[in-house]
N, CA, C and O atoms as a Tinker XYZ file with bonds, in Angstrom:
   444  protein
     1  N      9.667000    3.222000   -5.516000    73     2
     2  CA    10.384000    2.392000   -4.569000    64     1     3
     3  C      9.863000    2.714000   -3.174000    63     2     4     5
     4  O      9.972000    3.830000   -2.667000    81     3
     5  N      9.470000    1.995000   -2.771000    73     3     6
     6  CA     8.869000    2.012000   -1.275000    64     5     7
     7  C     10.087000    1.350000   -0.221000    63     6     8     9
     8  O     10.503000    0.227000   -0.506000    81     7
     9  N     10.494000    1.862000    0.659000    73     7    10
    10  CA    10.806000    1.101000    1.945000    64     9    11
    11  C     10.179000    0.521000    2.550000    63    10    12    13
    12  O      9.008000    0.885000    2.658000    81    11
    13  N     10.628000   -0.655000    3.240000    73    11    14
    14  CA    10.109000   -2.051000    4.067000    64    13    15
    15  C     11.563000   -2.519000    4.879000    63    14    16    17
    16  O     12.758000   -2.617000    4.600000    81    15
    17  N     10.882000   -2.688000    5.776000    73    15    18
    18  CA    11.770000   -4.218000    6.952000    64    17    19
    19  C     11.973000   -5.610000    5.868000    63    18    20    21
    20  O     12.940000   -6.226000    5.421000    81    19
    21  N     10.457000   -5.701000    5.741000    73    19    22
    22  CA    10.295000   -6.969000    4.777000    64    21    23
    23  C     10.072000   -6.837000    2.807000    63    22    24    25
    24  O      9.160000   -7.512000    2.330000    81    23
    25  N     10.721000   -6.188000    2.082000    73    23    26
    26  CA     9.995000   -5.969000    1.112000    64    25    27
    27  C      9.032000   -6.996000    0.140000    63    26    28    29
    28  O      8.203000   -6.792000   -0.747000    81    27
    29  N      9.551000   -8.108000    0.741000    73    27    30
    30  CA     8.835000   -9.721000   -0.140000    64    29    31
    31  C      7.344000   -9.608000    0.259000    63    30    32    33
    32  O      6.493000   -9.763000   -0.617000    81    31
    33  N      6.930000   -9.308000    1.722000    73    31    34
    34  CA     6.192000   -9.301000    2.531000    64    33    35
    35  C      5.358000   -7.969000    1.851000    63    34    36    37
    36  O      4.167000   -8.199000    1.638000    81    35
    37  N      5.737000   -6.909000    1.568000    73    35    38
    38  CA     5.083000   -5.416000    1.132000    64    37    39
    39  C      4.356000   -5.899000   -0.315000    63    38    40    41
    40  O      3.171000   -5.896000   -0.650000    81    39
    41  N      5.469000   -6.278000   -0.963000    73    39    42
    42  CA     5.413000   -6.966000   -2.325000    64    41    43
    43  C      4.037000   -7.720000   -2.366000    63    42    44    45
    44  O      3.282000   -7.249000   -3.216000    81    43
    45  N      3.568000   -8.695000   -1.710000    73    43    46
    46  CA     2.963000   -9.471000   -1.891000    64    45    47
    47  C      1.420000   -8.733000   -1.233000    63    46    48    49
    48  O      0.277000   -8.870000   -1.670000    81    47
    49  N      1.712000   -8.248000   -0.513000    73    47    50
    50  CA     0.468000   -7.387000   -0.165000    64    49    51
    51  C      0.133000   -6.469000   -1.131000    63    50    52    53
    52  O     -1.087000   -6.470000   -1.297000    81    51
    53  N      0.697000   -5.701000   -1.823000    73    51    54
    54  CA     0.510000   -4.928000   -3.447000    64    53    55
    55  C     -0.201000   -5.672000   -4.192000    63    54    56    57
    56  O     -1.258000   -5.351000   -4.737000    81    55
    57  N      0.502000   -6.984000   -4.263000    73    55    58
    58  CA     0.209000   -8.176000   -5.461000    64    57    59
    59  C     -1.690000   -8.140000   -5.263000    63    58    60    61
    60  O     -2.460000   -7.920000   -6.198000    81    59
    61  N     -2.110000   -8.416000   -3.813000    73    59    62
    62  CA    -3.346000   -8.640000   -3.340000    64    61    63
    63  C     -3.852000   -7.857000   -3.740000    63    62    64    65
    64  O     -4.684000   -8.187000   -4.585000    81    63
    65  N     -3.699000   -6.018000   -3.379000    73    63    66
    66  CA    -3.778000   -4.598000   -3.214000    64    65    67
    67  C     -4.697000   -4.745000   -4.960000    63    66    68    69
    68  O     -5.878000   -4.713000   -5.305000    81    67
    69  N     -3.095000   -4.946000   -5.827000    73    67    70
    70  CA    -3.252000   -3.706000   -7.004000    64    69    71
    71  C     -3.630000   -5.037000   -8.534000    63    70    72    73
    72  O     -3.961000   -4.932000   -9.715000    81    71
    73  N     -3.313000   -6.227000   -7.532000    73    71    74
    74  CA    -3.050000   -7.069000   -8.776000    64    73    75
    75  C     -1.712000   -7.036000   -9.316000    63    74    76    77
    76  O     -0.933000   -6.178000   -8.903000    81    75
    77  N     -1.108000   -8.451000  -10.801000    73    75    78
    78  CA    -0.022000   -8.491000  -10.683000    64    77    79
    79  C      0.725000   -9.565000  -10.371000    63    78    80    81
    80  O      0.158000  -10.437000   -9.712000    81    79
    81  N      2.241000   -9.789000  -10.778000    73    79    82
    82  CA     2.797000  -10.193000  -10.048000    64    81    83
    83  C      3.692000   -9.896000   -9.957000    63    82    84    85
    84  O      4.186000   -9.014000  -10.660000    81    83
    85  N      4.446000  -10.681000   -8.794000    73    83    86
    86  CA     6.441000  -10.062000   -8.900000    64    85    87
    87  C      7.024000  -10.840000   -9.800000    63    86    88    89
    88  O      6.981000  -12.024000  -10.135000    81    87
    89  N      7.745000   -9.580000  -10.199000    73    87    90
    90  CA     8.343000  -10.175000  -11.623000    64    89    91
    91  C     10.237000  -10.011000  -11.210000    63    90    92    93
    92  O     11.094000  -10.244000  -12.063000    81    91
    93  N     10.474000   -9.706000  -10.194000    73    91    94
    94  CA    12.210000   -9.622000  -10.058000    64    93    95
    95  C     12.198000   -9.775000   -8.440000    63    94    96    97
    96  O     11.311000   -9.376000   -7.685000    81    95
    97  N     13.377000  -10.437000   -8.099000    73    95    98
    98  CA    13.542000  -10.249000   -6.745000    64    97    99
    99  C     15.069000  -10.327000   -6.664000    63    98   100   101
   100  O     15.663000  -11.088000   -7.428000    81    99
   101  N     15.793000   -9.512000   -5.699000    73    99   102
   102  CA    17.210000   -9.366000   -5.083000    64   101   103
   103  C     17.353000   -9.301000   -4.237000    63   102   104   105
   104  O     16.331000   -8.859000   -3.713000    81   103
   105  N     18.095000   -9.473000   -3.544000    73   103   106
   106  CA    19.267000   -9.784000   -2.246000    64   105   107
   107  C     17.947000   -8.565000   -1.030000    63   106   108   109
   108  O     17.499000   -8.679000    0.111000    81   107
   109  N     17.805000   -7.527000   -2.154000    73   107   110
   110  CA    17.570000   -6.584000   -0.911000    64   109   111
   111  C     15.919000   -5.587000   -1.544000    63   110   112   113
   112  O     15.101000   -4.795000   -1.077000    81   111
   113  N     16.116000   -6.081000   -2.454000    73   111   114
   114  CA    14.446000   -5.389000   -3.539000    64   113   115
   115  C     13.989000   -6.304000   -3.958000    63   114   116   117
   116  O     14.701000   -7.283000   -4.179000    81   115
   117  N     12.211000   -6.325000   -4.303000    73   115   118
   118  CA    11.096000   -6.553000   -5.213000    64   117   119
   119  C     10.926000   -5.887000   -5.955000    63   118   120   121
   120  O     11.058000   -4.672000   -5.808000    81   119
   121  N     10.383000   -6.752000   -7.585000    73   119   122
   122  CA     9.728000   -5.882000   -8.056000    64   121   123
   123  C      8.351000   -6.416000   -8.117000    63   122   124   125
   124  O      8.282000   -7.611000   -7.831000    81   123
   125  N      7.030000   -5.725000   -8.473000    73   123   126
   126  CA     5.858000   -6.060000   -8.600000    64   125   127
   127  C      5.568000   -5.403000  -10.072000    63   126   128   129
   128  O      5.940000   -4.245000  -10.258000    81   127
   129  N      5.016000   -6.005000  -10.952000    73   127   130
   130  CA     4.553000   -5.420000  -12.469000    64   129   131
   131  C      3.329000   -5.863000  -12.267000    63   130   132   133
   132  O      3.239000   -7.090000  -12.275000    81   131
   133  N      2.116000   -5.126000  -12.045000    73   131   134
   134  CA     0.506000   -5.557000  -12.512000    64   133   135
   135  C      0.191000   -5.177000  -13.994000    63   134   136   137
   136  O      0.892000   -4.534000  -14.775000    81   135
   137  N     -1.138000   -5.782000  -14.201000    73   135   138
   138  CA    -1.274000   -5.972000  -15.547000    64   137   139
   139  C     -1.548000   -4.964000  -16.554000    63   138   140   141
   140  O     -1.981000   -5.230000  -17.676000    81   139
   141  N     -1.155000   -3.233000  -15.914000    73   139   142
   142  CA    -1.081000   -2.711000  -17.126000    64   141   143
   143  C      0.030000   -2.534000  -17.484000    63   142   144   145
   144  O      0.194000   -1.812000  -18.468000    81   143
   145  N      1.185000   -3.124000  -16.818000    73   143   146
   146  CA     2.822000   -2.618000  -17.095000    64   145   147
   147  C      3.250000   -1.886000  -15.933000    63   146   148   149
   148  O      4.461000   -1.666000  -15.915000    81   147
   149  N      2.614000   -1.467000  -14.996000    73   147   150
   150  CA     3.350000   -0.515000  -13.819000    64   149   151
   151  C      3.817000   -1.655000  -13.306000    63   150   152   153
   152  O      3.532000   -2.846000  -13.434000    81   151
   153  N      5.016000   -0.699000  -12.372000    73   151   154
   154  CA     6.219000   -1.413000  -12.018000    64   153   155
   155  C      6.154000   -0.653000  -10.335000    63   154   156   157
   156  O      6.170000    0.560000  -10.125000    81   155
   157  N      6.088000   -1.598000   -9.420000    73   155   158
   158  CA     6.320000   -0.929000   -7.988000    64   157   159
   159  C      7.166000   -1.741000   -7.411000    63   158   160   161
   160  O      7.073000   -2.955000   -7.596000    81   159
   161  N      8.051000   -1.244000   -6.682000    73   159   162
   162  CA     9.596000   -1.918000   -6.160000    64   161   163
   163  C      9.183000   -1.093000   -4.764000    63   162   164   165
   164  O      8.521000   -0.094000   -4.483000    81   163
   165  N     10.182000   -2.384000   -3.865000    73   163   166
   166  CA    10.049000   -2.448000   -2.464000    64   165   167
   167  C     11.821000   -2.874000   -2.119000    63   166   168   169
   168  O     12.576000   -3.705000   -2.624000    81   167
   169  N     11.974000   -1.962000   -1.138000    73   167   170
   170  CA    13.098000   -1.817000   -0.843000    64   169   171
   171  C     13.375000   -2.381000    0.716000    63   170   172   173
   172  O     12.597000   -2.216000    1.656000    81   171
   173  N     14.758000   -3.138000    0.777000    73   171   174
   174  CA    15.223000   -3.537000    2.024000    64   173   175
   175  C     15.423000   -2.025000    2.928000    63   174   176   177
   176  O     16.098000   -1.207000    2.302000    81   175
   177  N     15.020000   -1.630000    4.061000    73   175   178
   178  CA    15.286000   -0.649000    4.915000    64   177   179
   179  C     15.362000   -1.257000    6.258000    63   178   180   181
   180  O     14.360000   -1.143000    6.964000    81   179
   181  N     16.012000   -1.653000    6.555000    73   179   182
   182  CA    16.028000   -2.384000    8.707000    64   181   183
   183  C     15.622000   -1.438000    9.054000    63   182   184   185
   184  O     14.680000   -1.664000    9.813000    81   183
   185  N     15.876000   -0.003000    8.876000    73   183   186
   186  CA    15.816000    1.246000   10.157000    64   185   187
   187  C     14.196000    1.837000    9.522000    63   186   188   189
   188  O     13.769000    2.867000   10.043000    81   187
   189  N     13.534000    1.317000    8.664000    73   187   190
   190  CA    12.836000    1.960000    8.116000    64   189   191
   191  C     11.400000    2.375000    9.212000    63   190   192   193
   192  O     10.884000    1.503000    9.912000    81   191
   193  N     11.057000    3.370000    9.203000    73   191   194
   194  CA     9.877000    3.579000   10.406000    64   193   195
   195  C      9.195000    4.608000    9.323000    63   194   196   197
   196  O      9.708000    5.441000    8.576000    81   195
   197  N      7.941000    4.245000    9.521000    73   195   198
   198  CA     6.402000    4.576000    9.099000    64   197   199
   199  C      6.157000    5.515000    9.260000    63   198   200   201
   200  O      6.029000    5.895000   10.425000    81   199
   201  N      5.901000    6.653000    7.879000    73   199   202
   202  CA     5.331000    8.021000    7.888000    64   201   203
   203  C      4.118000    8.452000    9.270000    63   202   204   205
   204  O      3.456000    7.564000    9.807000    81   203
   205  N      4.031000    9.561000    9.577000    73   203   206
   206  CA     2.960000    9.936000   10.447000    64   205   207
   207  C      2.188000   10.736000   10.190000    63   206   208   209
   208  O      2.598000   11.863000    9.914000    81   207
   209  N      0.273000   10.348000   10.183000    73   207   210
   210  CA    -0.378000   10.301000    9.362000    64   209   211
   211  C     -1.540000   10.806000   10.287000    63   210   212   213
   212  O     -1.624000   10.290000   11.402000    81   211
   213  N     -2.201000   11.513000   10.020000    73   211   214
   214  CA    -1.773000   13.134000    9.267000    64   213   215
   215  C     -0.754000   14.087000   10.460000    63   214   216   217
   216  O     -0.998000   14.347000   11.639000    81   215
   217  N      0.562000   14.490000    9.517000    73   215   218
   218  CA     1.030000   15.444000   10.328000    64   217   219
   219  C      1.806000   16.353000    9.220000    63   218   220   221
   220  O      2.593000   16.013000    8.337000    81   219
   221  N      1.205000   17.878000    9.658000    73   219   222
   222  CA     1.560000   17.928000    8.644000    64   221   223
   223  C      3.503000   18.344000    8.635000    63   222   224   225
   224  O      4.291000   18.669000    7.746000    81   223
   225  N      3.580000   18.183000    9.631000    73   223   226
   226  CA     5.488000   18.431000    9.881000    64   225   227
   227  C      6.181000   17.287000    9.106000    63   226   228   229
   228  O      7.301000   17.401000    8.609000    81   227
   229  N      5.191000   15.850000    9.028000    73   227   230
   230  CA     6.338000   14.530000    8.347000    64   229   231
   231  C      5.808000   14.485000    7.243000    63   230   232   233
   232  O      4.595000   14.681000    7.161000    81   231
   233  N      6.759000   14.152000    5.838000    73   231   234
   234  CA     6.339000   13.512000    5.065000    64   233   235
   235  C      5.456000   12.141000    5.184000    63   234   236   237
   236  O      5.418000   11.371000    6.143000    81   235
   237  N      4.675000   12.043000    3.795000    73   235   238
   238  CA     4.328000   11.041000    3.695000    64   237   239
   239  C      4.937000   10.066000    2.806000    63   238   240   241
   240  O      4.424000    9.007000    2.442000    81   239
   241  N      5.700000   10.370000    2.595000    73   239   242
   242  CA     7.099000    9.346000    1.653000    64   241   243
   243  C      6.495000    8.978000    0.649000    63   242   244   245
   244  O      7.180000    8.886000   -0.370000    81   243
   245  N      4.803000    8.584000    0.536000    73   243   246
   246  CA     4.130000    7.545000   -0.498000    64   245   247
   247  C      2.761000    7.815000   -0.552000    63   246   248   249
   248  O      2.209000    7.934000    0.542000    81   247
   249  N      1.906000    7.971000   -1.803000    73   247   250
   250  CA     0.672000    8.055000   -1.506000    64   249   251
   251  C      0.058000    7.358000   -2.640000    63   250   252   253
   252  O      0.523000    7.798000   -3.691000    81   251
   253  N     -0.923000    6.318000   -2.847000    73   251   254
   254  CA    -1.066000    5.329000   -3.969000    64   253   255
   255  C     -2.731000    5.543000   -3.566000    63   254   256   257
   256  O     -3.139000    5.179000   -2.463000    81   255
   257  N     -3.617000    6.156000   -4.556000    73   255   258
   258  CA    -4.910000    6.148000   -4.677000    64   257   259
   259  C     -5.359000    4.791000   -5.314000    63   258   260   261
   260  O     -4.821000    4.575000   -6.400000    81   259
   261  N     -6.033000    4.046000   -4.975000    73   259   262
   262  CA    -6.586000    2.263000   -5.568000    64   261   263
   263  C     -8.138000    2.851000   -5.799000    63   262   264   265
   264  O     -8.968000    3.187000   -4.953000    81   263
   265  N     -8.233000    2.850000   -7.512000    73   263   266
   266  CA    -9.690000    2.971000   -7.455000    64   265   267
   267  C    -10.882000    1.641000   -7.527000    63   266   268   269
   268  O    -10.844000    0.594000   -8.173000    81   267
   269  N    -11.828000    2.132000   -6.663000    73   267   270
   270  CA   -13.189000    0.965000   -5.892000    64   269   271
   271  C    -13.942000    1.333000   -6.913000    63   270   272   273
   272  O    -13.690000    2.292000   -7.644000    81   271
   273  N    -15.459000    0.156000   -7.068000    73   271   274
   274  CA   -16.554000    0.629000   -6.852000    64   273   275
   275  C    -16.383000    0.759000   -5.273000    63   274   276   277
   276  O    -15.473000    0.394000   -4.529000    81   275
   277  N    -17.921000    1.591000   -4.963000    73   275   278
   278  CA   -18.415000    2.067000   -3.546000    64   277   279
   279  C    -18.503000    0.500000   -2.971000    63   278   280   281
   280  O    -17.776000   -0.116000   -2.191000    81   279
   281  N    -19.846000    0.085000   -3.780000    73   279   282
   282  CA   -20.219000   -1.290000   -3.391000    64   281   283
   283  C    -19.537000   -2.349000   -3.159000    63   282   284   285
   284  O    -20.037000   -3.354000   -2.653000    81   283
   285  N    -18.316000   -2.249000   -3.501000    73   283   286
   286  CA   -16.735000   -3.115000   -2.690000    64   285   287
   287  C    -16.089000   -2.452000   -1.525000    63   286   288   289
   288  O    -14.910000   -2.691000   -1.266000    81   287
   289  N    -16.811000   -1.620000   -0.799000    73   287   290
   290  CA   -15.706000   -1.104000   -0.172000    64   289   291
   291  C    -15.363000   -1.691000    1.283000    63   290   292   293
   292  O    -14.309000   -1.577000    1.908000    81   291
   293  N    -16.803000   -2.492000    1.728000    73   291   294
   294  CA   -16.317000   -3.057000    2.968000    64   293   295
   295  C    -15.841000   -4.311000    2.693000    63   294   296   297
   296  O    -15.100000   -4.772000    3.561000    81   295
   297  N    -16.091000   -5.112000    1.570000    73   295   298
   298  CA   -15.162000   -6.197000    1.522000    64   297   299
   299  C    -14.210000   -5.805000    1.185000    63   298   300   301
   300  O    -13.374000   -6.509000    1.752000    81   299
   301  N    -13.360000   -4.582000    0.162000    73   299   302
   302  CA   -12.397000   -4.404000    0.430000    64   301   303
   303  C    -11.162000   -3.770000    1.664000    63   302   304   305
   304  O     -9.952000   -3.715000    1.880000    81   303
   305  N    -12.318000   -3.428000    2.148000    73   303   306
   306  CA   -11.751000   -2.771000    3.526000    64   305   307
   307  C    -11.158000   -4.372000    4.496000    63   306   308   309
   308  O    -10.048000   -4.577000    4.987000    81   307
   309  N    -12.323000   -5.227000    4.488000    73   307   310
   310  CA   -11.511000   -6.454000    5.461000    64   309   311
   311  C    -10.681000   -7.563000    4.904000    63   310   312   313
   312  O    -10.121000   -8.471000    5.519000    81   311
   313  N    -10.719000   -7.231000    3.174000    73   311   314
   314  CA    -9.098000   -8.031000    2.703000    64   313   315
   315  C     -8.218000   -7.058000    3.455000    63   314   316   317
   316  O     -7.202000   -7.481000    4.006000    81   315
   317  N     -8.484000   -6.030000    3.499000    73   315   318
   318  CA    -6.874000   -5.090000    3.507000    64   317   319
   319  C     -6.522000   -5.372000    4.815000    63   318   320   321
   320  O     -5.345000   -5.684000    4.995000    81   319
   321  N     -7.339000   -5.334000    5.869000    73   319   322
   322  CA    -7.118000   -5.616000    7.268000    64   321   323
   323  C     -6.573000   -7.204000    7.571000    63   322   324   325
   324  O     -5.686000   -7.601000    8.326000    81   323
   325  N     -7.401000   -7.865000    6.743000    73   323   326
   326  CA    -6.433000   -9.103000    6.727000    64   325   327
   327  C     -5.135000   -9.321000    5.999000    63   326   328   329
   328  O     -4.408000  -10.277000    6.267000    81   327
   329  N     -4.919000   -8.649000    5.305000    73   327   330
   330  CA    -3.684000   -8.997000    4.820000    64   329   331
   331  C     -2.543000   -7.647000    5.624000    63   330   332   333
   332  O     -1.553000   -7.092000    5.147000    81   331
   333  N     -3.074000   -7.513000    6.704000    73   331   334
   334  CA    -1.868000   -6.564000    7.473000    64   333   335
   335  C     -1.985000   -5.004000    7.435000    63   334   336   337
   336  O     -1.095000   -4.367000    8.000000    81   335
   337  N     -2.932000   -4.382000    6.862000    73   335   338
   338  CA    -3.272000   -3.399000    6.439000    64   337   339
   339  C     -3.924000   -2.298000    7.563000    63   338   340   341
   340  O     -3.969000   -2.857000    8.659000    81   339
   341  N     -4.294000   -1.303000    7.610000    73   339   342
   342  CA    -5.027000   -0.532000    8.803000    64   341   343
   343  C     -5.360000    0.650000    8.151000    63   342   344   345
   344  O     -4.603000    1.392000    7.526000    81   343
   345  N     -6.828000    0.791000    8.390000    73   343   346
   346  CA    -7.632000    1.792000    7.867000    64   345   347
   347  C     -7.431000    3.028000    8.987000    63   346   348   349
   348  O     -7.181000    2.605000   10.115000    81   347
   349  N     -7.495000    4.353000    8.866000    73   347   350
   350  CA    -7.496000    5.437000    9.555000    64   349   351
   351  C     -8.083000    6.299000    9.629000    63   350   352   353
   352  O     -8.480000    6.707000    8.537000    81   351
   353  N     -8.428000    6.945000   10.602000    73   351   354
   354  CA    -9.942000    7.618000   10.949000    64   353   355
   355  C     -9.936000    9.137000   10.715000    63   354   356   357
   356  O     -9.990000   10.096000   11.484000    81   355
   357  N     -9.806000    8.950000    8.670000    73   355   358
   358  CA    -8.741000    9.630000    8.170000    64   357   359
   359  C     -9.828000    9.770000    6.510000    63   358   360   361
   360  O     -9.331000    9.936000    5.397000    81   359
   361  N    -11.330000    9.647000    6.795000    73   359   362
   362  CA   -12.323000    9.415000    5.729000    64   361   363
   363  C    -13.251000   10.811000    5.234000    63   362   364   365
   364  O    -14.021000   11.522000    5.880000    81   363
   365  N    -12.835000   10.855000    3.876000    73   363   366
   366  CA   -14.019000   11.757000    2.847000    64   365   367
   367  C    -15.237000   11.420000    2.333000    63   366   368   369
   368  O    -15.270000   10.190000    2.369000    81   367
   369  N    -16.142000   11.790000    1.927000    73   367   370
   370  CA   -17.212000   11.160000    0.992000    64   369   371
   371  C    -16.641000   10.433000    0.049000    63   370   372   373
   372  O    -17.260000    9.442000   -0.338000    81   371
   373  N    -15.573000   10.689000   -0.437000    73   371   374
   374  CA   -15.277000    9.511000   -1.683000    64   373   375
   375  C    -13.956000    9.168000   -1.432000    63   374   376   377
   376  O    -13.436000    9.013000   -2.537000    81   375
   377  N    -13.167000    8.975000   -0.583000    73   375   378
   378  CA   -12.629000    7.847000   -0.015000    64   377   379
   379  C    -11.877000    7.673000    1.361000    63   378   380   381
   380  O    -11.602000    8.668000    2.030000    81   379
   381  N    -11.629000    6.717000    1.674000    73   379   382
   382  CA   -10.996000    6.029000    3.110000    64   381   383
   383  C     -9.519000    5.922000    3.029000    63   382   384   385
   384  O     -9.020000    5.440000    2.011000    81   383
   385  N     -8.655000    6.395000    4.168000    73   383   386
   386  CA    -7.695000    6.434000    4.337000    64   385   387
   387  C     -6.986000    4.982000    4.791000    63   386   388   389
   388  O     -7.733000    4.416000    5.589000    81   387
   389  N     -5.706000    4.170000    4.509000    73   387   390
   390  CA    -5.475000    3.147000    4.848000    64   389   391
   391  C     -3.694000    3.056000    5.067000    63   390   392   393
   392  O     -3.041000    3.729000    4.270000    81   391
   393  N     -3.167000    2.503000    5.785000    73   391   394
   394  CA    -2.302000    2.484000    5.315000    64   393   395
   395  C     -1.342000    0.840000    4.917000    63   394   396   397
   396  O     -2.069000   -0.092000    5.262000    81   395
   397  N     -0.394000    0.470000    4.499000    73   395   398
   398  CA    -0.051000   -0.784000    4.532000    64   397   399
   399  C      0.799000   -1.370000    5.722000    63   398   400   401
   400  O      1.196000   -0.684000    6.664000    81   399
   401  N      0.951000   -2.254000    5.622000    73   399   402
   402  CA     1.564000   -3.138000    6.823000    64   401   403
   403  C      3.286000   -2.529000    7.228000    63   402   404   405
   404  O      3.827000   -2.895000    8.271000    81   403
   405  N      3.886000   -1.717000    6.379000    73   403   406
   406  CA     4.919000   -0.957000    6.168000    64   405   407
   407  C      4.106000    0.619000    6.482000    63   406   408   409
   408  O      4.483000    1.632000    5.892000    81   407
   409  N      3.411000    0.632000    7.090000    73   407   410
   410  CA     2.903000    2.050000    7.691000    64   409   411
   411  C      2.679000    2.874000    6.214000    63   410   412   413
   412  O      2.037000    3.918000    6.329000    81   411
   413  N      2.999000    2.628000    5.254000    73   411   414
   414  CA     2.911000    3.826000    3.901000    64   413   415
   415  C      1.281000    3.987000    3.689000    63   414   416   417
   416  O      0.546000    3.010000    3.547000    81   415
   417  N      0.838000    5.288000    3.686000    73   415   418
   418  CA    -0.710000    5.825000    3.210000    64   417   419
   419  C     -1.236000    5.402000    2.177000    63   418   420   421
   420  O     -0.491000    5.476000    1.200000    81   419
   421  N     -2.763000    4.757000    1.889000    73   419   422
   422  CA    -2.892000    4.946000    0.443000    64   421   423
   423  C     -4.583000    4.879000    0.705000    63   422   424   425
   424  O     -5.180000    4.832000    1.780000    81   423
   425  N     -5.102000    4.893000   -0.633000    73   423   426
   426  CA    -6.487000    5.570000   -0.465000    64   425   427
   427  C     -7.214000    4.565000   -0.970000    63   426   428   429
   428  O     -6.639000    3.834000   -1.776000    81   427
   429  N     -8.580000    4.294000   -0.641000    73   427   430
   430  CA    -9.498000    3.415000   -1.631000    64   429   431
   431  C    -10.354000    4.862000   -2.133000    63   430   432   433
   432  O    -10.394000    5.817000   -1.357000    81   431
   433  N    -10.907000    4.920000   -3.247000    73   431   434
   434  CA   -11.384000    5.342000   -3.847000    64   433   435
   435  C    -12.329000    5.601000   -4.803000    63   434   436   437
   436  O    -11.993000    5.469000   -5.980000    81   435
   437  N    -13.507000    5.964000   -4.519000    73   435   438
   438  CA   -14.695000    6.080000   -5.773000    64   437   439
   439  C    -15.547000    7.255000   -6.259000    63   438   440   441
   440  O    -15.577000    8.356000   -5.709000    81   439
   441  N    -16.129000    6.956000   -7.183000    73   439   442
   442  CA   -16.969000    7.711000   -7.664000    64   441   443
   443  C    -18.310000    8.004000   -6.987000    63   442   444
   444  O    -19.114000    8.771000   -7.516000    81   443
């Protein structure tokens, strides 16, 4: 369960992210099921404010590794930026730090 302002909005950026679709929606949650059966839910939060990245005093509430080829990584890098996303100057040899439009961390990743 992730927190969001918007969770329809988080939701649908996953959908892009991980693949999938939403398969439940309520008053105040999403759910998202991609196609191996995982289940990621997004939660109504108004007050909700965005982990701080890297520190190591705050949690990071969330951390979702997305595995790449290499050879996708700058087109995947400017879906993510278009769909609300922000990369952080936050990079290993094998992968790039990002986080989502709900401030939560997550990684692209390869071999």
């Amino acid at each position: 369960m992730l927190d969001s302002r918007d969770p329809r909005a988080l939701a649908e950026f996953y959908v892009e992210l991980v693949g999938g679709k939403v398969t439940g929606e309520h008053d105040d949650w999403v759910v998202l099921t991609d196609d191996d059966g995982r289940r990621f839910a997004f939660q109504l939060s108004p007050e909700h404010e965005p982990p701080t990245f890297p520190d190591p005093k705050a949690s990071q509430q969330f951390h979702l590794d997305v595995e790449i080829a290499h050879a996708d990584l700058d087109a995947a890098t400017r879906r993510i930026v278009e769909l609300g996303g922000r990369r952080l100057d936050a990079d290993g040899d094998d992968f790039q730090v990002f986080t989502d439009p709900a401030g939560h961390t997550f990684c692209l990743v390869w071999d």
